[in-house]
C-alpha positions, -999 to 999 in steps of 0.1 A, spaced: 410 457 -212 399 444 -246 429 416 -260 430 407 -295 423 375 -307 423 358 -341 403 324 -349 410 301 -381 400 263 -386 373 243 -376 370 216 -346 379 214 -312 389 244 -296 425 255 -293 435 289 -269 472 296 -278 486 318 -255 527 337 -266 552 349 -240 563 382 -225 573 409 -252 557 385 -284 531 382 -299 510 356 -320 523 361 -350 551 335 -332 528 306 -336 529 312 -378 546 275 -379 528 254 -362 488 277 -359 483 268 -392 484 227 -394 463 228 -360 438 250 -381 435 221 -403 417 200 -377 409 223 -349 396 257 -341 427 274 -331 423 310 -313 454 331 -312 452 361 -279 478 385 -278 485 394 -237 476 425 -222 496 453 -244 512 427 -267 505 428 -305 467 444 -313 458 442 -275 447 472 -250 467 476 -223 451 493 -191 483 503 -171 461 499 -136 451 464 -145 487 448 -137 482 419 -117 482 381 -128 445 379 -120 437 406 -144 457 396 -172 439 364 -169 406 369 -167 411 394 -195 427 363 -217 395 342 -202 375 368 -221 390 364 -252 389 330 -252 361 303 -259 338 289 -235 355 256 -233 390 249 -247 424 230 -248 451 261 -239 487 263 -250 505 289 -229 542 292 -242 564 305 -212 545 337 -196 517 327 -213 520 292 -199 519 305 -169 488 323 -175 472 291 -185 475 276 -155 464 306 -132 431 298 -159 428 264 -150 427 276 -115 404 302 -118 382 289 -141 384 253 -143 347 246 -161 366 265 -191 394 245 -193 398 208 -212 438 204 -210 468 222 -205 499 223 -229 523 243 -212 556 250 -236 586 262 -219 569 276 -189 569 271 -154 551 278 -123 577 300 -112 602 315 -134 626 325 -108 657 308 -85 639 306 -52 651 283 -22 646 247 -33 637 259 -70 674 259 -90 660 254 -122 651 289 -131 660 325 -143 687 343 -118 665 372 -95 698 391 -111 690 387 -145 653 393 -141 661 425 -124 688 433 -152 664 430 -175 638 453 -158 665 480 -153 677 480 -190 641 480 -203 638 513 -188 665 525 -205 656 508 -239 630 488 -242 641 480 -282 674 467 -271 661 447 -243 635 426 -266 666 421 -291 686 406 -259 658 386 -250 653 368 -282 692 357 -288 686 342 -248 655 321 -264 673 304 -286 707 303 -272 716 264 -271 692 254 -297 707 232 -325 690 257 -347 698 290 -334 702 310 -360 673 301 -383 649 303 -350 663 340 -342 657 348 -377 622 335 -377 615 354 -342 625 385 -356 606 382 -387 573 370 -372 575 398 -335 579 426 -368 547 419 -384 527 431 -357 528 464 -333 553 469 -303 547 459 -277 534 483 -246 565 496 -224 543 499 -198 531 460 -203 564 447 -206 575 463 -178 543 443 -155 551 414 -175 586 414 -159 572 419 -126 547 385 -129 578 366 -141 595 379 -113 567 375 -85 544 346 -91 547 318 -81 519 288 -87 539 257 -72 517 252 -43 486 255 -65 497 227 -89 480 201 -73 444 216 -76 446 218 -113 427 183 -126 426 190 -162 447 164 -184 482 186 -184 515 181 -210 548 203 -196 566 203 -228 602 217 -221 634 221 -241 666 204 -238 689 230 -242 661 257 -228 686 284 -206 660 302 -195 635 274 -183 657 246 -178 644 209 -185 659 196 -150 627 216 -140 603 183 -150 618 163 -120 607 193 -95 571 190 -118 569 153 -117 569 157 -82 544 190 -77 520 178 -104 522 134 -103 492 130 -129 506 154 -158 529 140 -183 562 161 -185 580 158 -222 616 166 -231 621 177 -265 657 170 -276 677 200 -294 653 223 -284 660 255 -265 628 278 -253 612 286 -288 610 247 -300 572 250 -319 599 280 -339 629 258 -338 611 223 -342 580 225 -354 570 190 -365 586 180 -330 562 197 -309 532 191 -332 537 152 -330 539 155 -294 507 178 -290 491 158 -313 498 124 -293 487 144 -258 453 158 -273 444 120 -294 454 106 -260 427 128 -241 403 132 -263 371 157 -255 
């Protein structure tokens, strides 16, 4: 399962990793200034964007290890929400490859579970599942008003999500329908612990979908990373507010040099 991956700048190495039903045409904003000082690759998941999607290669190891391929020997990822969460099952499978972690409105696991509030509803999730079968077009469009629902600039980010997802090709159904199933299903909260890398949770404010009381719950699985709310911001902030999130990652990656 071949992804597709696009490289620009020169310097450290950057993995930038999009969320369920994108693709990285999404980090337009931001993938551009980090090209000016680093060497910033761009993987679209498993179906997403210009990627190959192998319907019988739908568990989280597999979409890993085919991002792992993609990617450079040794690099600093940034996994927005599913992608986030991909990130870290990297760090855990292949820690040698992996320098730091920024993890953008992601979690370990994306669902209510008992002791874990601060999540998506195993309703909604499965809401979501049932109406992509139905209509996979109008399901995406649902998706992105609940990214940037509370977000100080909600319409302007909507309007920039739908103009960067339509520059690139649909999305699999068949991918976004195992996408659904890993945000539903995994669940890396246990495994926090044996991740060493320097990591940065950076979560939104206003973020409905992976809410920022989350970072006491992560303060408290993962002691050593540094957990960030950005103020305003609802789950597409490096969209919403992108000098915001640069200054931060820039502060995280000076502060850990390689």
């Amino acid at each position: 399962m071949k992804l597709h991956s696009e490289t620009r700048g020169q310097g450290d190495e950057l993995v930038m990793l999009h969320g369920w039903g994108m693709n990285a045409a999404v980090w337009q904003p931001v993938a551009d200034i980090l090209a000016e000082r680093y060497r910033v690759t761009l993987v679209e998941l498993p179906g997403h964007g210009g990627s190959e999607y192998d319907s019988s290669c739908s568990q989280l190891d597999q979409w890993t290890s085919a991002c792992l391929e993609a990617a450079p020997e040794r690099a600093t990822w940034i996994g927005w929400s599913l992608g986030g969460q991909l990130a870290q099952h990297a760090a855990l499978l292949a820690p040698e490859r992996i320098n730091r972690l920024v993890l953008v409105a992601s979690s370990p696991r994306f669902v209510v579970d008992e002791g874990w509030p601060h999540a998506m509803s195993q309703v909604t999730l499965n809401l979501f599942a049932k109406a992509l079968l139905r209509d996979h077009h109008q399901t995406l469009e649902r998706f992105l008003s609940l990214q940037v629902q509370g977000d100080e600039a909600a319409r302007e980010t909507l309007r920039l999500l739908r103009k960067e997802i339509a520059q690139r090709r649909e999305a699999d159904p068949t991918a976004l329908e195992h996408g659904l199933d890993l945000l539903r299903d995994v669940d890396l909260r246990d495994q926090l612990l044996q991740i060493s890398c320097p990591t940065l949770w950076l979560l939104g404010e206003r973020d409905t979908l992976v809410p920022a009381d989350l970072g006491d719950d992560l303060e408290r699985l993962m002691p050593e990373a540094e957990v960030l709310i950005l103020q305003g911001c609802a789950h597409a902030p490096f969209l919403s507010h992108p000098r915001q999130c640069l200054r931060a990652l820039d502060h995280f990656l000076e502060s850990h040099h390689v």
